[in-house]
MISE-24606 format. One record per atom (N, C-alpha, C, O): residue in one letter; x, y negated, z. Coordinates in steps of 0.2 Angstrom, whole numbers, plus 5000, padded with zeros to 4 digits. Example, Ala and Ser with C-alpha at 12.3 -4.5 7.8 and 13.67 -1.06 7.14 Angstrom:
// MISE-24606
A506650285039/A506250225039/A506650165039/A507150175042/S506450115035/S506850055036/S506450005039/S506749945040/
***
This chain:
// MISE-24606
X441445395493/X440845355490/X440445405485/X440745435481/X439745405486/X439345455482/X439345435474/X439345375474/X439245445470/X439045425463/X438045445462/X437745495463/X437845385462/X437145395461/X436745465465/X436445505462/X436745465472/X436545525477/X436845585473/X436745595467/X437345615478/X437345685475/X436645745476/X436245735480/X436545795471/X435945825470/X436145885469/X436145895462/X436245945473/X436346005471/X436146045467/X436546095465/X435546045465/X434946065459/X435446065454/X435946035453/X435046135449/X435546155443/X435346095436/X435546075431/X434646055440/X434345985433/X435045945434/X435445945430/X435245925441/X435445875442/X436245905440/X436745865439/X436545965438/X437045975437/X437145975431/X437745975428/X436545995426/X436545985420/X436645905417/X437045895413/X436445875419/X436345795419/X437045775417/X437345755412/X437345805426/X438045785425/X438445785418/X438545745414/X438545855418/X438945895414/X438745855407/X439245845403/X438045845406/X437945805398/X438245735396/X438345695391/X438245715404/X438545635402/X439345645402/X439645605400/X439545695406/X440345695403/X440345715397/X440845695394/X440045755394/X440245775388/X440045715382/X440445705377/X439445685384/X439345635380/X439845555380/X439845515375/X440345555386/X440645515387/X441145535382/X441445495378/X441345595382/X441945615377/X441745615370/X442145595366/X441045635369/X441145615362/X441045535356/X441145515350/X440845505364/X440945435364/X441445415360/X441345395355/X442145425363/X442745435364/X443145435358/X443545405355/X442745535355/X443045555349/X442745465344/X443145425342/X442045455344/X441945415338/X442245335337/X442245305332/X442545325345/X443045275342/X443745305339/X444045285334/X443845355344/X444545385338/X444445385331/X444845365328/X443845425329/X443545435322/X443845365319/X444245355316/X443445325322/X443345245319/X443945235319/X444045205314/X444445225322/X445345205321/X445445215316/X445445165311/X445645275315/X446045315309/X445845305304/X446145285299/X445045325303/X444645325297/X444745245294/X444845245288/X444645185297/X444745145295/X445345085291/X445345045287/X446045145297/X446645105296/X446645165290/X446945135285/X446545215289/X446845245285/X446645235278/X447045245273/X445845205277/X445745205272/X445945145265/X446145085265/X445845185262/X446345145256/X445945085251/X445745095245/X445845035254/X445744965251/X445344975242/X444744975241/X445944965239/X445644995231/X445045025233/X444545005231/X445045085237/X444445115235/X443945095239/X443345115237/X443845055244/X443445055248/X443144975242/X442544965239/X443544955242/X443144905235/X442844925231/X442344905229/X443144995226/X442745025221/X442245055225/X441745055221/X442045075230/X441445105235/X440845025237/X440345025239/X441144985237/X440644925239/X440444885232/X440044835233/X440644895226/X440644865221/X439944925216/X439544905212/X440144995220/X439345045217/X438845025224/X438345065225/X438944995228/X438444995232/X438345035238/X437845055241/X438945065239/X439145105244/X438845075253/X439245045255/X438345085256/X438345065263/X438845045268/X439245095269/X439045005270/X439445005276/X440044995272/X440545015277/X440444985265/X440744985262/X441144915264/X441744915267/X440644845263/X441144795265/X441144785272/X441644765275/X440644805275/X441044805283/X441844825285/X442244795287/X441744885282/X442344925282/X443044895280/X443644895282/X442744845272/X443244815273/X443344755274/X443744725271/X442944725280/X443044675284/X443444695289/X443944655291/X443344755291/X443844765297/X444444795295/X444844795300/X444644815290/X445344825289/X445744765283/X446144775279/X445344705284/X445444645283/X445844615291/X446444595291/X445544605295/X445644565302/X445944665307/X445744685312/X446244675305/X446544755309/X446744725318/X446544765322/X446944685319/X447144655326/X446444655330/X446444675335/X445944635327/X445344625330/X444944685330/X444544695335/X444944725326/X444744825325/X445044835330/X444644815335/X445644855330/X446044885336/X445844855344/X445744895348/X445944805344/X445544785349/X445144795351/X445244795358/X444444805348/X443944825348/X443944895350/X443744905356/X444144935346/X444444995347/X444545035352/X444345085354/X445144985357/X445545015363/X445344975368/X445644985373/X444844925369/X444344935374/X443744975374/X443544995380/X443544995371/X442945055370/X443245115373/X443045145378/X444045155371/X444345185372/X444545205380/X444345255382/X444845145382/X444945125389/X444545115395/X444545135401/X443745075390/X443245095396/X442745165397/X442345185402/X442945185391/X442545265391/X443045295396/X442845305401/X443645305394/X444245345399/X444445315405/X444945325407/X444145275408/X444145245413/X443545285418/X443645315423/X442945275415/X442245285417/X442145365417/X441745395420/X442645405413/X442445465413/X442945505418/X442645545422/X443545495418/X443845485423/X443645475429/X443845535432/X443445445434/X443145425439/X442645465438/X442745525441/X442245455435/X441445505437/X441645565437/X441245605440/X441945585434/X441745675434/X442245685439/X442245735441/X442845645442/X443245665447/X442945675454/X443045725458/X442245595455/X442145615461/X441645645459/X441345645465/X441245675456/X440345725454/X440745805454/X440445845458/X441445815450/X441245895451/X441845895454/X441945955456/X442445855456/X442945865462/X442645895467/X442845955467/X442045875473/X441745915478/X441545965478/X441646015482/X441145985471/X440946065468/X441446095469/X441446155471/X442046075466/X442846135464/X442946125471/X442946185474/X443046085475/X443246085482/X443046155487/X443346195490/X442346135485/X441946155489/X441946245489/X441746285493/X442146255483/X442246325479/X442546365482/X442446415483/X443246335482/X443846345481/X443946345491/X444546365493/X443346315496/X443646315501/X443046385503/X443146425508/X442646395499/X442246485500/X442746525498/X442746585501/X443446525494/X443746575492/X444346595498/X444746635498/X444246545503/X444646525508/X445246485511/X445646485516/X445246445506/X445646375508/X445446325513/X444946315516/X445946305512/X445646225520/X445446175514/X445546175508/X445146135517/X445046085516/X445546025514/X445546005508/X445946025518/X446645995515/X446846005510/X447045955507/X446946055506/X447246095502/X446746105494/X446946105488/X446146125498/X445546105491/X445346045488/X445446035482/X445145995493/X444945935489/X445745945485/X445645965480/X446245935486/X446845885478/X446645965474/X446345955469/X446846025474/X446846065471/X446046065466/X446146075460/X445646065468/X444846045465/X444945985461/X444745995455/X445045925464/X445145875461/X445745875455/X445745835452/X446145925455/X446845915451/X446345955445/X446545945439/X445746015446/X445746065441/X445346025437/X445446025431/X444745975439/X444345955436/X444645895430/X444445895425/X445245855434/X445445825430/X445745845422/X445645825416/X446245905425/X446445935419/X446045975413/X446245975407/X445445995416/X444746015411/X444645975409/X444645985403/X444445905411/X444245825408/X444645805401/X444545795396/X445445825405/X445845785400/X445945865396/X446345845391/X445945885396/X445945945390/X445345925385/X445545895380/X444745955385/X444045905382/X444045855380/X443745845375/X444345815382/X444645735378/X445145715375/X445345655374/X445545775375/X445945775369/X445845825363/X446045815357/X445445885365/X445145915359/X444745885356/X444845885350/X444145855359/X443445855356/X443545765354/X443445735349/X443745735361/X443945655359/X444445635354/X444545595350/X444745685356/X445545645351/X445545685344/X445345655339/X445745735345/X446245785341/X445645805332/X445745795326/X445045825335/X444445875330/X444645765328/X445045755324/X444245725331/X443945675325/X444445645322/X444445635316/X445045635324/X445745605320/X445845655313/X445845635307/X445845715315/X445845765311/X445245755304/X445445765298/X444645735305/X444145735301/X444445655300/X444545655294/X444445615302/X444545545297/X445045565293/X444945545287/X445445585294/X446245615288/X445945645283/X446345655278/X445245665284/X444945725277/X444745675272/X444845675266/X444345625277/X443745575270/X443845495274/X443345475277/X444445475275/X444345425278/X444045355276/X443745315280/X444045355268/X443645295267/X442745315269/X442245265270/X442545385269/X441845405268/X441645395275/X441045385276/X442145405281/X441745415286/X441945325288/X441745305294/X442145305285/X442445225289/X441845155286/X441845095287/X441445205280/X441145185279/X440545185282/X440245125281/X440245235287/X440045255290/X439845245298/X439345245301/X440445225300/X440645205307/X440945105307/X441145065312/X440945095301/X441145025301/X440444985303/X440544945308/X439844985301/X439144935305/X439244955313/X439144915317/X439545015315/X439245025322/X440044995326/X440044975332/X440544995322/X441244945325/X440944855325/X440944815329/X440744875319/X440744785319/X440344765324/X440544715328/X439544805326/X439144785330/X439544755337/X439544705340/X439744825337/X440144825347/X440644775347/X440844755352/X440944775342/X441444705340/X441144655340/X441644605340/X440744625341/X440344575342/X440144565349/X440144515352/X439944615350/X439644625361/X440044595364/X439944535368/X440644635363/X441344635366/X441844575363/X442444565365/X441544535361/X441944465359/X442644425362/X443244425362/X442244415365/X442544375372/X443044425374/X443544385374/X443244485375/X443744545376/X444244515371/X444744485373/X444044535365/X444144565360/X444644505358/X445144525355/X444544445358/X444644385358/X445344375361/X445744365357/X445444385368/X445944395372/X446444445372/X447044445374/X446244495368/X446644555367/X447144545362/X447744565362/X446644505355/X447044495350/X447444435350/X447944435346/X447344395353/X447744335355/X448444365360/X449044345359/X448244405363/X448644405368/X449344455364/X449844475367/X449144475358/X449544535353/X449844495349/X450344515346/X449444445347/X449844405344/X450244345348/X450644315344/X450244325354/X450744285356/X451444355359/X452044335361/X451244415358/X452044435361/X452444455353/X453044465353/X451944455347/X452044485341/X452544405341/X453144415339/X452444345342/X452844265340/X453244265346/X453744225345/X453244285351/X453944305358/X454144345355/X454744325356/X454244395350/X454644445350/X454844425342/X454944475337/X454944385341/X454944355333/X454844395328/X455244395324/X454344425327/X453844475320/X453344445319/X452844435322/X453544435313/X452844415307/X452344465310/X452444515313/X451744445308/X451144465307/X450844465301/X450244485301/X451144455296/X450844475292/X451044555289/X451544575290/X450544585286/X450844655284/X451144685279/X451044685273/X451644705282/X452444735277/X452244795274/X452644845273/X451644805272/X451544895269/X451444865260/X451044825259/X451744875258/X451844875249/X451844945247/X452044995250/X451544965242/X451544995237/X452045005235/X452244955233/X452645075234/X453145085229/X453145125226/X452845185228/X453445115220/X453745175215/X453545255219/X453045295218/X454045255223/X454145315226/X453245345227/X452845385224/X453045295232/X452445325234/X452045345226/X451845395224/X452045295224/X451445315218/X451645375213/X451245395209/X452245395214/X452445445212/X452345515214/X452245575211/X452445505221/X451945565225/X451445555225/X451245615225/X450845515224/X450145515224/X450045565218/X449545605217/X450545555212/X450445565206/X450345665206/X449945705204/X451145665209/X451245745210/X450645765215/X450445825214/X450445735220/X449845765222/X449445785219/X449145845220/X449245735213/X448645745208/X448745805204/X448245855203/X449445805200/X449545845198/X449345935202/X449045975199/X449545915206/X449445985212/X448746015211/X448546075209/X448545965215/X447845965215/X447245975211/X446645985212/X447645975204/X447045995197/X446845925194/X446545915189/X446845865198/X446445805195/X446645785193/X446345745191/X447445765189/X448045755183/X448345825179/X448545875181/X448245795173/X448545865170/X449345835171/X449645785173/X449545905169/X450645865169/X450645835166/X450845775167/X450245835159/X450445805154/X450345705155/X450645655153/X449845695159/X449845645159/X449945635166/X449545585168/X450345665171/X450945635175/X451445615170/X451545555171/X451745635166/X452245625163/X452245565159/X452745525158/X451545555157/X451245475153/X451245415160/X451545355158/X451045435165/X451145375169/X451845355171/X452045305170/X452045405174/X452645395177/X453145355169/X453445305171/X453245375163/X453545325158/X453445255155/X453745225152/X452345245159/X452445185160/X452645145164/X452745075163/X452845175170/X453145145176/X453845145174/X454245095175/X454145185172/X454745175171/X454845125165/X455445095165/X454245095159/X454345045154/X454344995159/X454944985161/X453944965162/X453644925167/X454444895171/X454644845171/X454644945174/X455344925176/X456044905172/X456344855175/X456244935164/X456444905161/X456744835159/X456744785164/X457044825154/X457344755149/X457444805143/X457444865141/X457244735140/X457144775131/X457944795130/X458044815124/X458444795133/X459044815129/X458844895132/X459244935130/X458444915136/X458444985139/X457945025134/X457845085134/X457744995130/X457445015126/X457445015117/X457245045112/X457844955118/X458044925108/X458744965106/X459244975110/X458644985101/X459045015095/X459644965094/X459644925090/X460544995098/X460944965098/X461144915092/X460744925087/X461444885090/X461744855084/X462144915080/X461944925075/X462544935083/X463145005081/X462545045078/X462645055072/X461945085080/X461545125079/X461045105070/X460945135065/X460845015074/X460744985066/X460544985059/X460944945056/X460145025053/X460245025048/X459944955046/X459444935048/X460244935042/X460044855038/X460344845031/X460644885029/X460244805028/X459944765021/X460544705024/X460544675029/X461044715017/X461544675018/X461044635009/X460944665004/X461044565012/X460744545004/X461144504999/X460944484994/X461744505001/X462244474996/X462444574992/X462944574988/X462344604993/X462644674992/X462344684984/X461744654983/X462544714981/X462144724973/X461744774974/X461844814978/X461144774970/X460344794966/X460544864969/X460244874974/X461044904966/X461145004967/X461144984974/X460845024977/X461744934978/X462044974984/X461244974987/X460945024989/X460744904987/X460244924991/X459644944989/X459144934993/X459544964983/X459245034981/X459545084982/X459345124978/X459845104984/X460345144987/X460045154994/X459745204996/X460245104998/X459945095006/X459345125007/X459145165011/X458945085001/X458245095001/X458045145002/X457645165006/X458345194996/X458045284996/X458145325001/X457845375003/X458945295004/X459245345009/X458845335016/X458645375020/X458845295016/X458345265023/X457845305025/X457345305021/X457545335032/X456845365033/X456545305038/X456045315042/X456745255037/X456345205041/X455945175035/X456145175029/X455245135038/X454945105034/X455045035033/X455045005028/X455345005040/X455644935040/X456244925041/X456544955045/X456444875037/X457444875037/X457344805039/X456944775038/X457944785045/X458244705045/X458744695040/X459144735038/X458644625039/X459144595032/X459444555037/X459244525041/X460144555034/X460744505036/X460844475029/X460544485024/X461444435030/X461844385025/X462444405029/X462744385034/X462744465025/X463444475025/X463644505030/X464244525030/X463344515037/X463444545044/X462844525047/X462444475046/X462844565051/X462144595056/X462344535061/X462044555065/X462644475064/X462744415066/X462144355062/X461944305065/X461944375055/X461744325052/X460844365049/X460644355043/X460544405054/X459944435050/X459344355049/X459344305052/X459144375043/X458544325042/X457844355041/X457344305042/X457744405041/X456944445043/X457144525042/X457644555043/X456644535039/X456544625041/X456244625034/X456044575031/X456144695031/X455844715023/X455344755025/X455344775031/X454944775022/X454444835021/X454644885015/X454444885009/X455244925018/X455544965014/X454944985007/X455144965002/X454245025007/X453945045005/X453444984998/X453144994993/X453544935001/X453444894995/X454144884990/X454044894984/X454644874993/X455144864988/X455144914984/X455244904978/X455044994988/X455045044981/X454545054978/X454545084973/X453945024980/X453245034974/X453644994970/X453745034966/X453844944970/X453944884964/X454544934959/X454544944953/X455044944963/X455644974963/X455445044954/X455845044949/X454845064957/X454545144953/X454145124948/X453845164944/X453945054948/X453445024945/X454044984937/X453744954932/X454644984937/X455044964935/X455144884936/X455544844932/X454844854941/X455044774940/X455644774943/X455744824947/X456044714943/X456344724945/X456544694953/X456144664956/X457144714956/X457244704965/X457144654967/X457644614967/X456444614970/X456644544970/X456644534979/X456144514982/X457044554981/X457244584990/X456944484995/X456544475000/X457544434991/X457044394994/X456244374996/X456044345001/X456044394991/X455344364990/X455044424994/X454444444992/X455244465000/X454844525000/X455244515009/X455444575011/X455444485012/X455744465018/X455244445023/X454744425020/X455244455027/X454544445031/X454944425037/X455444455038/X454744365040/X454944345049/X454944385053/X454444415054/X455444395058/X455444445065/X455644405069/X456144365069/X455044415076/X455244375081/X456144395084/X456444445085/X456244345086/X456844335089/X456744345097/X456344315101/X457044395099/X456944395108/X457544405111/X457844455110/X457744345117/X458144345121/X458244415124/X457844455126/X459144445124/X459044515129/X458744525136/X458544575138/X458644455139/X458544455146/X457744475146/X457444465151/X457344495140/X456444495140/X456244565144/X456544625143/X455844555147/X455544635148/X455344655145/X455044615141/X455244725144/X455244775141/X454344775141/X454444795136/X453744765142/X453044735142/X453044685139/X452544685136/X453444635140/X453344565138/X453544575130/X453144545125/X454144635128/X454044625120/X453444655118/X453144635113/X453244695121/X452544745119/X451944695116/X451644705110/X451844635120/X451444575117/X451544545112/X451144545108/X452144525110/X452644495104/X452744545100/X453144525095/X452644595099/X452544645096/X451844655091/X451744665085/X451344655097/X450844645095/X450544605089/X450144625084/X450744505092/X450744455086/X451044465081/X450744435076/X451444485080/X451944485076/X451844485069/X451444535067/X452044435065/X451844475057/X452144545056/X451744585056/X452544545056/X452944635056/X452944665065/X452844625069/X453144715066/X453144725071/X453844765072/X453944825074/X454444725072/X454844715073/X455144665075/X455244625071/X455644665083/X455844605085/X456744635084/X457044685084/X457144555084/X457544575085/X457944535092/X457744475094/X458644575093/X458644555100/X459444535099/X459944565097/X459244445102/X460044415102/X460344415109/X460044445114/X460844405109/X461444375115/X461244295118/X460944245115/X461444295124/X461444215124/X461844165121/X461744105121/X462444205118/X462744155112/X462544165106/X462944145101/X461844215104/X461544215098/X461744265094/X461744265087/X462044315097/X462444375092/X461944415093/X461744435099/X461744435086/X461444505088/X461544565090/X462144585089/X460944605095/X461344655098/X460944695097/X461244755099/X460244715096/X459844765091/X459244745088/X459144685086/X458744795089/X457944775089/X457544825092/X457644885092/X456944795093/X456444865094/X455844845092/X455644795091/X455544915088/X454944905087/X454244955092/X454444955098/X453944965091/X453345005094/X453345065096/X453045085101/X453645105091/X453945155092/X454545165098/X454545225100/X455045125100/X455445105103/X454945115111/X454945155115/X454645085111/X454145085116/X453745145120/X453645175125/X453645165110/X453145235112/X453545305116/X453345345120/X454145295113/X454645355116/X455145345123/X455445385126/X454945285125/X455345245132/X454745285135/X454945305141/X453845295133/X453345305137/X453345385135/X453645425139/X453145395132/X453045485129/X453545525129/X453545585130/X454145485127/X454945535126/X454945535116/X454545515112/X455545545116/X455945565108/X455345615105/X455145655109/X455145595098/X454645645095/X455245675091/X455845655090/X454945765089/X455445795087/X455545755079/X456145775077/X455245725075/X455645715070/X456045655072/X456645645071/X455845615075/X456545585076/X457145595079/X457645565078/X457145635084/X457745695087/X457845745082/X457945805086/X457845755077/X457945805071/X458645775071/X458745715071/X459045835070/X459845825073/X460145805077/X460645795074/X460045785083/X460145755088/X459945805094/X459545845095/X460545795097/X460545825103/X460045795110/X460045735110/X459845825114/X459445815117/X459845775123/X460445785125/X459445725126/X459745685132/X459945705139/X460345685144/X459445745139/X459845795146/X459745875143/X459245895140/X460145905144/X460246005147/X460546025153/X461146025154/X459846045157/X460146095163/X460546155161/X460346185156/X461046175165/X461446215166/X461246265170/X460846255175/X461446345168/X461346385174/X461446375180/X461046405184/X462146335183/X462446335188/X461846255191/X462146235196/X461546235191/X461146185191/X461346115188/X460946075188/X462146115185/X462146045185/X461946015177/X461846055173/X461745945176/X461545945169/X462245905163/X462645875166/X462145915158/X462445865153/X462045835151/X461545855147/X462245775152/X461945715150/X461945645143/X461945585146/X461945645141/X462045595134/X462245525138/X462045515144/X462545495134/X462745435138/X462345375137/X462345325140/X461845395131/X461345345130/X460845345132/X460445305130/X460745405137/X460045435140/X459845375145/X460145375151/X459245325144/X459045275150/X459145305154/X458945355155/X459645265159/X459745285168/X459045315172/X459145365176/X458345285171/X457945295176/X458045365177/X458145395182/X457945375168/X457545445167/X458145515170/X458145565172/X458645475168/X459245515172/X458845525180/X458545575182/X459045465184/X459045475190/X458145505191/X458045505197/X457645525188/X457045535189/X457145615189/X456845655193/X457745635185/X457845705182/X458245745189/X458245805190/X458745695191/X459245745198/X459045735204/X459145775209/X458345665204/X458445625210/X458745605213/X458945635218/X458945535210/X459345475215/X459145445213/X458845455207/X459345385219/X458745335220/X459245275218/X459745265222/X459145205211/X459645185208/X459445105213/X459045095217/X460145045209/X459945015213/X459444945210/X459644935204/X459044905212/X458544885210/X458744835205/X458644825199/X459244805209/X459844765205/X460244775201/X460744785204/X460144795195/X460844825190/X460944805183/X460444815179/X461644785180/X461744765173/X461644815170/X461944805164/X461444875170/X461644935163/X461044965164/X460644945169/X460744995159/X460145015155/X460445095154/X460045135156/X460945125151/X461045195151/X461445235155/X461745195158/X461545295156/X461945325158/X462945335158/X463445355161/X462845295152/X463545275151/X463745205155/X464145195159/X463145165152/X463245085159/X463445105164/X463845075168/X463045175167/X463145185174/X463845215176/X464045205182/X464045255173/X464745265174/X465245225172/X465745245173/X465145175169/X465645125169/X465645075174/X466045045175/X464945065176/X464745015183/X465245045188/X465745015192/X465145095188/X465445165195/X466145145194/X466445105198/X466545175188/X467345155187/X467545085185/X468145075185/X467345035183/X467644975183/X468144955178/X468544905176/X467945035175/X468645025167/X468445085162/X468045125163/X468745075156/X468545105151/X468845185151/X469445185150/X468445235153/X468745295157/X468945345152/X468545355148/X469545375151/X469645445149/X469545495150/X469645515155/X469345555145/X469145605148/X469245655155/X469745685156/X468845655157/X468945685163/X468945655168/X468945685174/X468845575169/X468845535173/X468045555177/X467645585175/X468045535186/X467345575188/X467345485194/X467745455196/X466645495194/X466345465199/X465945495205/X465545535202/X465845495211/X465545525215/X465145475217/X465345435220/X464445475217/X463645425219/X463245485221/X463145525217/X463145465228/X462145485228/X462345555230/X461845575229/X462745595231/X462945685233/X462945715224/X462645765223/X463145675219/X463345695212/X463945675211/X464245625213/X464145715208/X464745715202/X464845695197/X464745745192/X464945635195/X464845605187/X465445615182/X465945575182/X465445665179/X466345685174/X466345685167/X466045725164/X466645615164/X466745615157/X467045655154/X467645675154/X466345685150/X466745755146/X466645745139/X466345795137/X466745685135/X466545685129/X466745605126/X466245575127/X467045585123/X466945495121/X467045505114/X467345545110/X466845445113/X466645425103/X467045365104/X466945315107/X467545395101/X468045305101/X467945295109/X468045335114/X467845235109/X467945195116/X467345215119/X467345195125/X466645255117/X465945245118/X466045325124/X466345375122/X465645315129/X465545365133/X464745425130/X464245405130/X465045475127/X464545535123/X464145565129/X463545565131/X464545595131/X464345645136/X464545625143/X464945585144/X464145665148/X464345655156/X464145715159/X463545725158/X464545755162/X463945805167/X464245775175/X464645745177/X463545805176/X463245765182/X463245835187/X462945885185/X463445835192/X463645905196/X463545885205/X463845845209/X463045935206/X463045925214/X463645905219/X464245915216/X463645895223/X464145895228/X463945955231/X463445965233/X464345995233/X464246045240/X465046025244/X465546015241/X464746015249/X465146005255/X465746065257/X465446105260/X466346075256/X466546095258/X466646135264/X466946105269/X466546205265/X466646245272/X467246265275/X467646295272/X467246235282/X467746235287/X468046305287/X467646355286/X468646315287/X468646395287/X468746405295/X468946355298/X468646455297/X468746475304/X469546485305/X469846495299/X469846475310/X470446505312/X470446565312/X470946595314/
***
């Protein structure tokens, strides 16, 4: 069968040769349009349709409805490589034949030989030029070029309806044969946004410094205020049946500006002081009137997240909470600064004598404090902890691991580390280092 009269004229072979080439790049611009579309990233394509970006909400029409895109997509796909396929097999198939039987072949042996080269130049062409170059470029700017090619998808998505229609129905009755949800399982995690961040960082458009700020919002955000509140044992407080010296005494010795007051034990607190008024009055000679100078502190269950105190904080007459038990036993408090260093880290004056929460080791492994928040532990060796868990520090977590109250030297193995207490305060886990695993080597015979 001829394709539109053959014409051996070098017009007529130019022609040719222009509409295969045109067919492939056909080709590339729905490949383009695939990727660039599926690839681009939602957030932004809304912040681009909300300054008035062209072809912005198309774009995110179709990565709203992706079954009906695709669709769209891989018929254009199919009839381009269908049609280019056929036509240039039978248009320069008889030239390569015909070539190739001047160089002295049969006839028999040229036409598949001819026809096999053309093909393979075809499909070489259309995988450079159709596939590979445009995938490649939607990977660089995919929301800018999906911008771009979304009015000329949506048009042809319209054409082809009726196709498109049958296609996507037909993807969704084997998606309900094959029992898979249709809706989309891509979420956002932790992990990923943490690589976007280290990209940023790379990249020059994050300083570290504020890598470091995001990532300890995300790890507040994950949180329970006991991961973050100043244990009871830690505690300094205003016992108010105590005599005038012992809590002017308190008072001076203290570097905190707000104290919680109890009645006779940290079981019975009744508000909190502002250390700094008691001593104006204190230097003023009147004398201690500790009552009259008690301020309300909201009371917060331990199960509160650690955001949630952040607002109740906020209200607060004082800006300190304290935090009960579900049988009402106090078990610390946090204020604002409690927050600020869960996000920034320990400021040095308040780690002024105080040992640091982690030290790497030359050999790579680190020691670790046993109060040191788990995240920031596992953020520090990388392991990945489990989403569900009752403990808040590093000590919780080695006693989660043994199941009993451990003695020196006692080790847990998680995650290819080695967790070995090497340090306790009374019954309290001080110290941990934390030490790779290497795998031991087979010896040869």
């Amino acid at each position: 069968m001829e394709w539109l009269g053959r014409d051996p004229s070098a017009a007529n072979v130019v022609t040719e040769v222009f509409i295969v080439l045109a067919l492939i790049l056909l080709n590339g611009l729905f490949a383009l349009s695939e990727l660039a579309v599926v690839s681009a990233r939602r957030p932004r394509l809304k912040t681009m349709a909300a300054a008035g970006r062209a072809g912005a909400n198309s774009a995110l029409a179709l990565s709203a409805q992706p079954g009906r895109f695709l669709s769209a997509v891989q018929i254009g796909i199919t009839l381009i490589g269908t049609i280019n396929g056929a036509y240039s097999g039978e248009t320069f198939g008889e030239d390569a034949s015909a070539y190739l039987q001047g160089l002295g072949l049969s006839q028999p042996m040229a036409d598949p030989i001819g026809f096999g080269i053309v093909v393979a130049v075809i499909t070489y062409l259309s995988v450079i030029i159709g596939e590979l170059v445009p995938k490649n470029l939607a990977l660089r700017n995919a929301e800018g070029i999906a911008c771009f090619v979304a009015p000329i998808m949506t048009a042809f998505s319209s054409a082809a309806r009726p196709i498109v229609w049958l296609l996507d129905a037909s993807t969704n009755l084997v998606f309900r044969l094959l029992g898979i949800s249709q809706e989309s399982g891509s979420t956002v995690t932790d992990e990923e946004i943490k690589t976007v961040i280290a990209e940023a960082e790379t990249a020059g458009v994050l300083e570290s410094g504020e890598g470091e700020l995001i990532s300890g919002v995300m790890r507040l955000a994950d949180r329970g205020v006991v991961g973050i509140m100043t244990p009871r044992t830690d505690v300094v407080w205003i016992d108010i049946t105590a005599s005038d010296d012992a809590i002017k005494e308190r008072l001076i010795s203290t570097p905190h500006s707000r104290l919680p007051v109890g009645e006779g034990s940290t079981d019975k607190m009744i508000g909190v002081v502002q250390t700094r008024e008691l001593l104006s009055n204190v230097l003023r000679g009147e004398a201690l009137d500790l009552k009259g100078h008690i301020r309300k502190a909201p009371m917060i269950p331990e199960t509160a997240a650690a955001l949630d105190v952040l607002s109740v904080l906020r209200d607060a007459e004082v800006p300190m909470a304290l935090i009960h038990d579900e049988y009402g036993d106090f078990e610390g408090l946090v204020t604002p600064a409690d927050i600020l260093e869960a996000i920034a880290g320990v400021f040095k004056s308040d780690a002024e004598g105080l040992e640091p929460y982690a030290v790497e080791r030359d050999d790579g492994s680190w020691l670790l404090s046993g109060g040191m928040p788990v995240d920031e532990m596992a953020d520090k060796i990388g392991i990945v902890l489990p989403e569900n868990r009752s403990y808040e520090t590093v000590a919780g977590f080695v006693l989660a691991g043994l199941q009993h109250l451990p003695k020196t030297g006692e080790y847990i193995d998680i995650s290819g580390w080695r967790f070995e207490v090497v340090d306790l305060d009374s019954r309290r886990i001080d110290k941990v280092l934390a030490s790779r695993l290497v795998p031991l080597r087979r010896r040869l015979p």
